[in-house]
N, C-alpha and C positions, 0 to 999 in steps of 0.2 A: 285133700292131701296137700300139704305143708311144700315148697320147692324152692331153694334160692338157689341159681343158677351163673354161676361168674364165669367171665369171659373177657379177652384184652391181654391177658399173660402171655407172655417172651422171653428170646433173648435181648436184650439192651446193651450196651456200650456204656460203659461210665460216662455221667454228662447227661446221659438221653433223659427220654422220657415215655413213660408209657401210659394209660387211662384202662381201669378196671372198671367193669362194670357187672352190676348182679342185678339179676329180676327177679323179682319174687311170687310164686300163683299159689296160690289160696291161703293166701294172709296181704296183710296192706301195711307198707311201711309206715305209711303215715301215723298207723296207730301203735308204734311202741318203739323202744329204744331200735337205734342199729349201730352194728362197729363193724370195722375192720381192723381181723387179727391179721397176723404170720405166723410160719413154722418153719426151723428150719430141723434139718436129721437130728436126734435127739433129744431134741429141746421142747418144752413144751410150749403153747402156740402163746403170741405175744401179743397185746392190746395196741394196736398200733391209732385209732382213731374211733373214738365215739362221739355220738350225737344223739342227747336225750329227748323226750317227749316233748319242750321245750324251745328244742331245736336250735339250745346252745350246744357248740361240738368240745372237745379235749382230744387235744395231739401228745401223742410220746414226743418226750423232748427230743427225741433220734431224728425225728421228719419233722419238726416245724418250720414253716417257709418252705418247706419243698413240695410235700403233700397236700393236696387238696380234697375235702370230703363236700360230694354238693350232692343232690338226689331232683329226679322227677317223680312226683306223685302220679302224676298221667299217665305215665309209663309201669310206675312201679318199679324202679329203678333206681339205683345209687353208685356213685361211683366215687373211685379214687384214681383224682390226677397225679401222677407219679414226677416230678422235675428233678433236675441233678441227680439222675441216681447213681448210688454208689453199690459198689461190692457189695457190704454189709448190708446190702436193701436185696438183698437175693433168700429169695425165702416161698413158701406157697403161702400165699395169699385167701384171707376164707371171709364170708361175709355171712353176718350174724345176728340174729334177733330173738327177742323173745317174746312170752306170753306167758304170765301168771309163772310158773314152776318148768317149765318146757323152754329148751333151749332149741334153737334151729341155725343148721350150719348150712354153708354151700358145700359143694365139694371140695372147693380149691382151683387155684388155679395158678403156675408156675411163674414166677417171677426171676428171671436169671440173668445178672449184673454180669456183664465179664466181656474183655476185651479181645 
């Protein structure tokens, strides 16, 4: 069974920073795309960083220079460095992969900018 599990979500202050991270059991990132979306009430969830099989990455122009996307294979693990965050960067947070036709989500995890 498939599980990505994210964890690191808060409150933050404008400025801060915070570091996301997702694990994933019984699948291995190292073998196929991963991103991090967002969501906020509403809306539907948002591409906020990918990194292909390649392991060249692409940032929404909203976070470049602030966001960081790096991963441990050893672990199983990938993460998003969060710096200057703003207001507009308050959203749940989901980490995401696939295989063949199957999509795989984490649950989420709360992201909350605010002073």
């Amino acid at each position: 069974q498939v599980q990505l599990v994210e964890s690191g979500g808060g409150l933050v202050q404008p400025g801060g920073s915070l570091r996301l991270s997702c694990t994933a059991s019984g699948i291995a990132f190292s073998d196929g795309p991963v991103a991090w979306y967002r969501q906020t009430p509403g809306n539907q969830r948002d591409l906020v960083i990918q990194m292909f099989t390649d392991g060249t990455t692409s940032y929404d122009d909203s976070v470049k220079g602030r966001f960081t996307f790096s991963r441990d294979y050893a672990t199983n693990t990938v993460y998003l460095q969060m710096n200057k965050l703003e207001p507009e960067d308050t959203a749940v947070y989901y980490c995401y992969t696939k295989r063949g036709w199957i999509d795989y989500w984490g649950q989420g995890t709360q992201v909350t900018v605010s002073s």
